[in-house]
TORMARGU-673067 format. One record per atom (N, C-alpha, C): atom name; residue number from 1; residue in three letters; x, y, z. Coordinates in nm, 4 decimals, always signed. Example, Ala and Ser with C-alpha at 12.3 -4.5 7.8 and 13.67 -1.06 7.14 Angstrom:
BEGIN
atom = N&seq = 1&type = ala&px = +1.3190&py = -0.5690&pz = +0.7800
atom = CA&seq = 1&type = ala&px = +1.2300&py = -0.4500&pz = +0.7800
atom = C&seq = 1&type = ala&px = +1.3200&py = -0.3300&pz = +0.7800
atom = N&seq = 2&type = ser&px = +1.2850&py = -0.2250&pz = +0.7080
atom = CA&seq = 2&type = ser&px = +1.3670&py = -0.1060&pz = +0.7140
atom = C&seq = 2&type = ser&px = +1.2900&py = +0.0030&pz = +0.7870
end
This chain:
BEGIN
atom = N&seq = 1&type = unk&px = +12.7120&py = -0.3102&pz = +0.3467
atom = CA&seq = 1&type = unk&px = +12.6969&py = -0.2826&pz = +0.2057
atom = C&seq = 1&type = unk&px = +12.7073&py = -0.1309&pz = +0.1863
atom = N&seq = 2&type = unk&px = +12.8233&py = -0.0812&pz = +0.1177
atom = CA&seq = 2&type = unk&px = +12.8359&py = +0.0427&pz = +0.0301
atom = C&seq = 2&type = unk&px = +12.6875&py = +0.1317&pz = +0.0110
atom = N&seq = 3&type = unk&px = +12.6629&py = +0.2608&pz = -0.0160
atom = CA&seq = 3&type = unk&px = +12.5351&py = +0.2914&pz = -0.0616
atom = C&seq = 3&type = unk&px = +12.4872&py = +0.2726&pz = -0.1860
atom = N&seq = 4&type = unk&px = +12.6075&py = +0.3084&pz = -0.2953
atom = CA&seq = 4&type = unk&px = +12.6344&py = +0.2374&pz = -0.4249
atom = C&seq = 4&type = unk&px = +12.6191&py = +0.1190&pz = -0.4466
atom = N&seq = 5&type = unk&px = +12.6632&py = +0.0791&pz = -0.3995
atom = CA&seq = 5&type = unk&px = +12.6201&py = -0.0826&pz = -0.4153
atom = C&seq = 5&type = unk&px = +12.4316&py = -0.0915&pz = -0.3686
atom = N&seq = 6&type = unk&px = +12.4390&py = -0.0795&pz = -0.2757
atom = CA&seq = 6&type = unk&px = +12.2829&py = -0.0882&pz = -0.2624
atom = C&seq = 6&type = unk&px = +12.1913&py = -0.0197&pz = -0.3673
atom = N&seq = 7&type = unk&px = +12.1937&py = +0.1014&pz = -0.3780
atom = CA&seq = 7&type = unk&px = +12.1409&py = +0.1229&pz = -0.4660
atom = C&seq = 7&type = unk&px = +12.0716&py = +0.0506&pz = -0.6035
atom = N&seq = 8&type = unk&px = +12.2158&py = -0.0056&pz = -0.6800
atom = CA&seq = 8&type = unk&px = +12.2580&py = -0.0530&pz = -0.7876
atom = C&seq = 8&type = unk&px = +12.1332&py = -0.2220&pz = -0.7561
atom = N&seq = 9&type = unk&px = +12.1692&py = -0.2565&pz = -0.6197
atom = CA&seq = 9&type = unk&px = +12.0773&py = -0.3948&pz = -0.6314
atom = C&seq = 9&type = unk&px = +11.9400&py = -0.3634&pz = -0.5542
atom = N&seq = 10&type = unk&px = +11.8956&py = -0.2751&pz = -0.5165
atom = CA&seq = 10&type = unk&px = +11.7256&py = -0.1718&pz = -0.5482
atom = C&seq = 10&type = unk&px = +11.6907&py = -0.1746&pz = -0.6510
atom = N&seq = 11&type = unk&px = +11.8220&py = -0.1247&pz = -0.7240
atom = CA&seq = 11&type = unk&px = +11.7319&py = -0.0548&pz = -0.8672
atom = C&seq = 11&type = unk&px = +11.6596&py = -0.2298&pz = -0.9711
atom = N&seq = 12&type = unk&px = +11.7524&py = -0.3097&pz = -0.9396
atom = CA&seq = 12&type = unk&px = +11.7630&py = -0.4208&pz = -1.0136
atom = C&seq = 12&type = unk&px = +11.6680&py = -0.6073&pz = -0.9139
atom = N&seq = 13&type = unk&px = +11.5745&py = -0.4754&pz = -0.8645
atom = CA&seq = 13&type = unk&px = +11.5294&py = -0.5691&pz = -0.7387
atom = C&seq = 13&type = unk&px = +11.5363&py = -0.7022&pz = -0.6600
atom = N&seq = 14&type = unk&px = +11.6513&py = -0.6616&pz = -0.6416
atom = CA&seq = 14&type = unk&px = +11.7377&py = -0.7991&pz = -0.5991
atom = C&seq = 14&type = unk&px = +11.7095&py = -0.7868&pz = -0.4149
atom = N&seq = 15&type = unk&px = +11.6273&py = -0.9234&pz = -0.3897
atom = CA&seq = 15&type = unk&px = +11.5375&py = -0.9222&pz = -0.2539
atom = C&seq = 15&type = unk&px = +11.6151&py = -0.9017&pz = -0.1521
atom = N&seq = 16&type = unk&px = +11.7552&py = -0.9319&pz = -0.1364
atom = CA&seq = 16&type = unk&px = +11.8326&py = -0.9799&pz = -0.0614
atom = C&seq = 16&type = unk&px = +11.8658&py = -0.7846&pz = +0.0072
atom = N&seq = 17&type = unk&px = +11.9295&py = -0.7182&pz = -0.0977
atom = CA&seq = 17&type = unk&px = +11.9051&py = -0.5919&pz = -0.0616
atom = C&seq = 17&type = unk&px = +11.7930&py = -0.5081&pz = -0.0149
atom = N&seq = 18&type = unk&px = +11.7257&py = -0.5425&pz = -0.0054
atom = CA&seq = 18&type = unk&px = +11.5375&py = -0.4938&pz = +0.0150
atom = C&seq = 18&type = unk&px = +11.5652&py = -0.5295&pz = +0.1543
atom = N&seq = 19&type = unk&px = +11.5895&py = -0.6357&pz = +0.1856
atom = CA&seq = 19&type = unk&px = +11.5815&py = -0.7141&pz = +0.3356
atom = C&seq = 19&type = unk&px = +11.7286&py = -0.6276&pz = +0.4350
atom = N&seq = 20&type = unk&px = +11.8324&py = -0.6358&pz = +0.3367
atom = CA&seq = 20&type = unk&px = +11.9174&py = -0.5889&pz = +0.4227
atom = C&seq = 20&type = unk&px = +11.8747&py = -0.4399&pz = +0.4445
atom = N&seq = 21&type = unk&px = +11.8346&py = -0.3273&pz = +0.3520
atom = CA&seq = 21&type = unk&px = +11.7136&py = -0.1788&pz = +0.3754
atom = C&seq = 21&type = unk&px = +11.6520&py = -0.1994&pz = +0.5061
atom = N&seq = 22&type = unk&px = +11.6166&py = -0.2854&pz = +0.5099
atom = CA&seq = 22&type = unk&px = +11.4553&py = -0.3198&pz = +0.6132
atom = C&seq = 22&type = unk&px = +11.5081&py = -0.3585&pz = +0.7490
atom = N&seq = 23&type = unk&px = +11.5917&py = -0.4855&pz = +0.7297
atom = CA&seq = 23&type = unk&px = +11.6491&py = -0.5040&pz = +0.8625
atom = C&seq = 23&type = unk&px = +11.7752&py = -0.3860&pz = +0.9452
atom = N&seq = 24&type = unk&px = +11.8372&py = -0.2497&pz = +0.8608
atom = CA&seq = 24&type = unk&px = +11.9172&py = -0.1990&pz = +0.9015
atom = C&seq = 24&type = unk&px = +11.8062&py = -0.0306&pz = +0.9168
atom = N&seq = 25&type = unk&px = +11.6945&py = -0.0272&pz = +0.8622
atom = CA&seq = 25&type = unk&px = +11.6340&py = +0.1031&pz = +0.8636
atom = C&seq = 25&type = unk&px = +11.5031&py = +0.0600&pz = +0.9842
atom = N&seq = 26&type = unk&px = +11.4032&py = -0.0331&pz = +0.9351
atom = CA&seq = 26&type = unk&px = +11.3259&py = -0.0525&pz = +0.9903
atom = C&seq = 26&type = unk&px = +11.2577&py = -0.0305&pz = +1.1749
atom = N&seq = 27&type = unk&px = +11.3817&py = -0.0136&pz = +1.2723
atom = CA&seq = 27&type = unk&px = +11.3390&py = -0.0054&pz = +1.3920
atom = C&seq = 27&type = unk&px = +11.3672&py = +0.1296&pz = +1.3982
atom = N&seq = 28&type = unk&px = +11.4149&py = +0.2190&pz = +1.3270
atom = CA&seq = 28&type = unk&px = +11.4214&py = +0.3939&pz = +1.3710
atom = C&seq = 28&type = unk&px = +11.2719&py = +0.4169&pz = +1.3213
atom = N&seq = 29&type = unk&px = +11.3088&py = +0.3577&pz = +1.1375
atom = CA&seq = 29&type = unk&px = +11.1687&py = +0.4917&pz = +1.0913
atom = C&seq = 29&type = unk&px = +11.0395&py = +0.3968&pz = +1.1956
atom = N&seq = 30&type = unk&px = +11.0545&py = +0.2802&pz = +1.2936
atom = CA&seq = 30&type = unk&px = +10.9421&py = +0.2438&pz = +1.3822
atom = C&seq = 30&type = unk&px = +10.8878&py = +0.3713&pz = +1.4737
atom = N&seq = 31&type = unk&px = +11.0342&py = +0.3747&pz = +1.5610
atom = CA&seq = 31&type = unk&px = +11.0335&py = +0.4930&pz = +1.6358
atom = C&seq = 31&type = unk&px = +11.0305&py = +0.5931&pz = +1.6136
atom = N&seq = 32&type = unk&px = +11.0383&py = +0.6632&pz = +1.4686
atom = CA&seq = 32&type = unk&px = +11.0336&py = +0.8263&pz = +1.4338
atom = C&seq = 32&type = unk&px = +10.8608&py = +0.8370&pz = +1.3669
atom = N&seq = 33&type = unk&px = +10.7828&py = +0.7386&pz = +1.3838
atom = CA&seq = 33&type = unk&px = +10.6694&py = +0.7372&pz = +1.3253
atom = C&seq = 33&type = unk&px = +10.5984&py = +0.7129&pz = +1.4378
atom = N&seq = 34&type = unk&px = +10.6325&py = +0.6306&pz = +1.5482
atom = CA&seq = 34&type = unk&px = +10.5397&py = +0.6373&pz = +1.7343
atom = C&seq = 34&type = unk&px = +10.5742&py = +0.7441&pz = +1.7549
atom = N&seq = 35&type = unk&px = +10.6871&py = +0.8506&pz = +1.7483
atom = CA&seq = 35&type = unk&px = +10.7266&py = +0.9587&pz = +1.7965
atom = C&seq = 35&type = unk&px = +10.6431&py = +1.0402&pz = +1.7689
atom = N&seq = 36&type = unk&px = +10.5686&py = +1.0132&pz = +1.6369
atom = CA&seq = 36&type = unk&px = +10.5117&py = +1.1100&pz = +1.5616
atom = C&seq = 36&type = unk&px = +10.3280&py = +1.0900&pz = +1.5986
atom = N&seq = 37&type = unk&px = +10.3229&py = +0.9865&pz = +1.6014
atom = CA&seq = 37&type = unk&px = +10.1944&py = +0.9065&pz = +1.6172
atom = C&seq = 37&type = unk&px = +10.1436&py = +0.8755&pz = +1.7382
atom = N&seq = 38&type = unk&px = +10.2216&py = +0.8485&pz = +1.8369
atom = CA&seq = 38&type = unk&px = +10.1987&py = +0.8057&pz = +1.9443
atom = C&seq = 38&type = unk&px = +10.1011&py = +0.6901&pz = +1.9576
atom = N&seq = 39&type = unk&px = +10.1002&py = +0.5957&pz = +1.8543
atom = CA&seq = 39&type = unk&px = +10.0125&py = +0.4865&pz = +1.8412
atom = C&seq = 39&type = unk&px = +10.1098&py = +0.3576&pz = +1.7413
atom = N&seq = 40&type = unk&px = +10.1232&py = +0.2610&pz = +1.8275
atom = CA&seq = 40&type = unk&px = +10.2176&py = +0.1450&pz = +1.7726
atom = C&seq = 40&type = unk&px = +10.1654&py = +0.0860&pz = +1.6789
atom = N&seq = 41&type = unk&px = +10.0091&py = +0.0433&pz = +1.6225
atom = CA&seq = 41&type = unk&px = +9.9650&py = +0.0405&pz = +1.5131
atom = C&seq = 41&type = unk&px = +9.9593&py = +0.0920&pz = +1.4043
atom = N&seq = 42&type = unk&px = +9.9685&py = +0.1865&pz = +1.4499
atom = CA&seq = 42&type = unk&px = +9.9504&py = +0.3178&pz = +1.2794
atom = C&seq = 42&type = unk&px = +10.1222&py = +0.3141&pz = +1.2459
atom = N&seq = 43&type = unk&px = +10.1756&py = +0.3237&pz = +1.3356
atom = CA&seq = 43&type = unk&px = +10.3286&py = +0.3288&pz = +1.3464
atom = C&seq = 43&type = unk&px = +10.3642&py = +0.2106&pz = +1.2463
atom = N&seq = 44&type = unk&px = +10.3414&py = +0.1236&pz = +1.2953
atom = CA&seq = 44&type = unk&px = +10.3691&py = -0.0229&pz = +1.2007
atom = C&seq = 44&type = unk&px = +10.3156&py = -0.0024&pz = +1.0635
atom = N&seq = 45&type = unk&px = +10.2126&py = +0.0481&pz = +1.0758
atom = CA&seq = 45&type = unk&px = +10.1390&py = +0.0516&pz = +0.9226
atom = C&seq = 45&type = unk&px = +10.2121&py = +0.1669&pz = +0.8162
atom = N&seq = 46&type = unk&px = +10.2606&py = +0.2950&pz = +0.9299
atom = CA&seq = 46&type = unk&px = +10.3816&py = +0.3582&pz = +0.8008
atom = C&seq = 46&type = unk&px = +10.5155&py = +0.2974&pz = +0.7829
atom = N&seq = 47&type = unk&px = +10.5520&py = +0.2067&pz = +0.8536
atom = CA&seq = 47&type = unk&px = +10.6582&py = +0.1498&pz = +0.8399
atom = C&seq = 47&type = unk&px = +10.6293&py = +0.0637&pz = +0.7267
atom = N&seq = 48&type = unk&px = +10.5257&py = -0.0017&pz = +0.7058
atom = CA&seq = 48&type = unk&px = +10.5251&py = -0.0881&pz = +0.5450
atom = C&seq = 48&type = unk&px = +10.4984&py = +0.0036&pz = +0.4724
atom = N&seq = 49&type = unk&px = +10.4327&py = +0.0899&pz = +0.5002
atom = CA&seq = 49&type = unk&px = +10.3826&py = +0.1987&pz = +0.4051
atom = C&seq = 49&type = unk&px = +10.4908&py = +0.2282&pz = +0.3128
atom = N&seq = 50&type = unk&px = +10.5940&py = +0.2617&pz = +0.4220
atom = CA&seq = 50&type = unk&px = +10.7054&py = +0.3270&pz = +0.3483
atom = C&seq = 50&type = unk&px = +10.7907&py = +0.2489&pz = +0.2438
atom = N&seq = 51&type = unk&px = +10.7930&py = +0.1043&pz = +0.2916
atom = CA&seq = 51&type = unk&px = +10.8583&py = +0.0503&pz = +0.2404
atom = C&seq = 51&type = unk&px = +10.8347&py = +0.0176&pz = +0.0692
atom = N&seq = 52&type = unk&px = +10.6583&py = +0.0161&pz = +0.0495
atom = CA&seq = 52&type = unk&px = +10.5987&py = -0.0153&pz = -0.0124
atom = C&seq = 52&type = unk&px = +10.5855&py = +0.1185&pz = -0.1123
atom = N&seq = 53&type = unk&px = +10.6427&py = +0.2637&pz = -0.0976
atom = CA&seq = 53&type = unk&px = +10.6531&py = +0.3457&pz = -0.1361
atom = C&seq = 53&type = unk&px = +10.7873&py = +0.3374&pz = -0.2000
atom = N&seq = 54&type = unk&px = +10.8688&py = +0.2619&pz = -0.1397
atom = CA&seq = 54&type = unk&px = +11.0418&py = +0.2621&pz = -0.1668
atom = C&seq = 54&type = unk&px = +11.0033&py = +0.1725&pz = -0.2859
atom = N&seq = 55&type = unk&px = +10.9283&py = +0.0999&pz = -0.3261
atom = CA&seq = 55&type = unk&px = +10.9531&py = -0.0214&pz = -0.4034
atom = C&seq = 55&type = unk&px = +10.8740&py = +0.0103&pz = -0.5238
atom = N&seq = 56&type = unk&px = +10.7812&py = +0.1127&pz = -0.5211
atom = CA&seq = 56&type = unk&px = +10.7116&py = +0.1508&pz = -0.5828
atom = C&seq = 56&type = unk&px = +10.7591&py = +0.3037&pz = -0.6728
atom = N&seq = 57&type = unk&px = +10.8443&py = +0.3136&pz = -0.5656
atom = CA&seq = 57&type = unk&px = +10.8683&py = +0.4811&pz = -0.6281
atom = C&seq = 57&type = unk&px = +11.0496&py = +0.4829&pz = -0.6555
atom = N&seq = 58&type = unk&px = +11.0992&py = +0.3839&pz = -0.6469
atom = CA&seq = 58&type = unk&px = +11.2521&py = +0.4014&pz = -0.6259
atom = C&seq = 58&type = unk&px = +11.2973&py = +0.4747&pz = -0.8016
atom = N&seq = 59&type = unk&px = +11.2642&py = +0.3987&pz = -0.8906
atom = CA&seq = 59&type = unk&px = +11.2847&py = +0.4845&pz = -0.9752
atom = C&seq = 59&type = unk&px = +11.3201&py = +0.6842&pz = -0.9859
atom = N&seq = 60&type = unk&px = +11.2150&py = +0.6561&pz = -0.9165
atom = CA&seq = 60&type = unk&px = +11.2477&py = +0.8475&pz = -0.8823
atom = C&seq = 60&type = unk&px = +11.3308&py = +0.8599&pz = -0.7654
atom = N&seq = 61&type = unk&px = +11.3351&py = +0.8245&pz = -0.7084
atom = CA&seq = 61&type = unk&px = +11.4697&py = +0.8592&pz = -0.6084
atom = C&seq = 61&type = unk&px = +11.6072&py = +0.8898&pz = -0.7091
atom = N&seq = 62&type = unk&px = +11.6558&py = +1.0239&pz = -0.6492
atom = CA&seq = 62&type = unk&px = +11.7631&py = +1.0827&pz = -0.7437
atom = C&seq = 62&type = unk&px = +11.8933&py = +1.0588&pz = -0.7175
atom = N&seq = 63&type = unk&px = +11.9148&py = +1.0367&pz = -0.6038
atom = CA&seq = 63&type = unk&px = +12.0449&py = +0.9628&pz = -0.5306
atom = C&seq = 63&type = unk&px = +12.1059&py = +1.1176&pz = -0.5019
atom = N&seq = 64&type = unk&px = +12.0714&py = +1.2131&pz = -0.4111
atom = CA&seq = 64&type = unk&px = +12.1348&py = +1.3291&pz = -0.3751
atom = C&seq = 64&type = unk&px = +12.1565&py = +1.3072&pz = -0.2267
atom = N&seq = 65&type = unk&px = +12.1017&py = +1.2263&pz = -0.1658
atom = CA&seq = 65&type = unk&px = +12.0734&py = +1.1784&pz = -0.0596
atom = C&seq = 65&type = unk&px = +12.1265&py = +1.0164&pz = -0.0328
atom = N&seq = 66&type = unk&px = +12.1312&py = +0.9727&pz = +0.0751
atom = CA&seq = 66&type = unk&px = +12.1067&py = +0.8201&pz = +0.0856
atom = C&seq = 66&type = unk&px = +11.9986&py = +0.7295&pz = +0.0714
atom = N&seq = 67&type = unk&px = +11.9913&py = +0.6633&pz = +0.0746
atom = CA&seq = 67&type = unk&px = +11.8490&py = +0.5475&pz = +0.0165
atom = C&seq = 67&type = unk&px = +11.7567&py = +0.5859&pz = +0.2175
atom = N&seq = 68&type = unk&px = +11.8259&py = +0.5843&pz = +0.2961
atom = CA&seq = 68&type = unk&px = +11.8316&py = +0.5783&pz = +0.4330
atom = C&seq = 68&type = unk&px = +11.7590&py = +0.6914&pz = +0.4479
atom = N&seq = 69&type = unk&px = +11.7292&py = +0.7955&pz = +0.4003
atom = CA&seq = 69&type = unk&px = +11.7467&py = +0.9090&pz = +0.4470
atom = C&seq = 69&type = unk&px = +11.6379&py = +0.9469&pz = +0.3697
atom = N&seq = 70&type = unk&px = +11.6066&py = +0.9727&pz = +0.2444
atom = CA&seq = 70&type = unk&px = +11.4521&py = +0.8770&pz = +0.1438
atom = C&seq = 70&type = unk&px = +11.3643&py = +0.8757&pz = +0.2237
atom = N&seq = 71&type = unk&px = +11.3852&py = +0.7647&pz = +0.2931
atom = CA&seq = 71&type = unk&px = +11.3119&py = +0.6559&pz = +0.3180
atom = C&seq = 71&type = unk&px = +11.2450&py = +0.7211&pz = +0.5189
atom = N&seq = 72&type = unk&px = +11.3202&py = +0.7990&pz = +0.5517
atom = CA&seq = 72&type = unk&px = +11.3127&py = +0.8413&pz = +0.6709
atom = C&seq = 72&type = unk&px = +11.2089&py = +1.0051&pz = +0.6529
atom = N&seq = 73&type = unk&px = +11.2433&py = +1.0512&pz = +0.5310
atom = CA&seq = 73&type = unk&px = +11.1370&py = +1.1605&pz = +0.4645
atom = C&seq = 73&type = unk&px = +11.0012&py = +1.0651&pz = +0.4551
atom = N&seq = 74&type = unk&px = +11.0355&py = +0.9774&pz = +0.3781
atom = CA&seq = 74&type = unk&px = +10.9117&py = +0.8787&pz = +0.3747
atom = C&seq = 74&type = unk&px = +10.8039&py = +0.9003&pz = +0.4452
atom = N&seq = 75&type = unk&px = +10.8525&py = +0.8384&pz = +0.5629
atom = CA&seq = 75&type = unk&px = +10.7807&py = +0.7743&pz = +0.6652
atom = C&seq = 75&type = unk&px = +10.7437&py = +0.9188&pz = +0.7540
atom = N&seq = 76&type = unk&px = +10.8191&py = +1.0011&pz = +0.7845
atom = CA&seq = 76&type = unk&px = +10.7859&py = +1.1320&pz = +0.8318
atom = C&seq = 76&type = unk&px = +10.6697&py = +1.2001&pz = +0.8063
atom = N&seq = 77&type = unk&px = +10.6963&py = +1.2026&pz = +0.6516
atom = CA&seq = 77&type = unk&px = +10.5612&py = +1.2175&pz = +0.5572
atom = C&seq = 77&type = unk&px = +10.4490&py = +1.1754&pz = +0.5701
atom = N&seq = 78&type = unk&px = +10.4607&py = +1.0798&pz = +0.5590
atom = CA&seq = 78&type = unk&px = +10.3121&py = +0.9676&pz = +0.5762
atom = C&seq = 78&type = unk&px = +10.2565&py = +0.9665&pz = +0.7212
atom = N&seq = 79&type = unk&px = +10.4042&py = +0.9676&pz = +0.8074
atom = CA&seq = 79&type = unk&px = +10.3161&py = +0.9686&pz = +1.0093
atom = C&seq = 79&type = unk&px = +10.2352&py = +1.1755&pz = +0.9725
end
């Protein structure tokens, strides 16, 4: 899926895109948050965190960036 395109079915919360986000982002920002954490629990817990930030906050996302890349500040943030 295009980034445009994704975007477009984020903005319009269409689940199917949420899942494809999750299943194509989900095992880095795992590992860039143990990297950070060095604890596989807390790790897991910014990984929903984040997600739950994406779903909550996407509105403000400005699109200067990729949705991918967001979402990898995200989680950086929060570990």
């Amino acid at each position: 899926m295009n980034e445009e395109t994704l975007l477009k079915r984020l903005r319009v919360r269409d689940p199917e895109a949420f899942r494809y986000l999750f299943e194509t982002t989900s095992d880095k920002l795992y590992r860039v948050a143990v990297g950070l954490l060095r604890d596989e629990a807390e790790a897991e817990g910014v990984v929903q965190d984040t997600f739950l930030r994406l779903f909550e906050k996407l509105d403000q996302f400005e699109g200067r960036s990729k949705v991918s890349t967001w979402l990898y500040r995200v989680a950086y943030n929060l570990a």
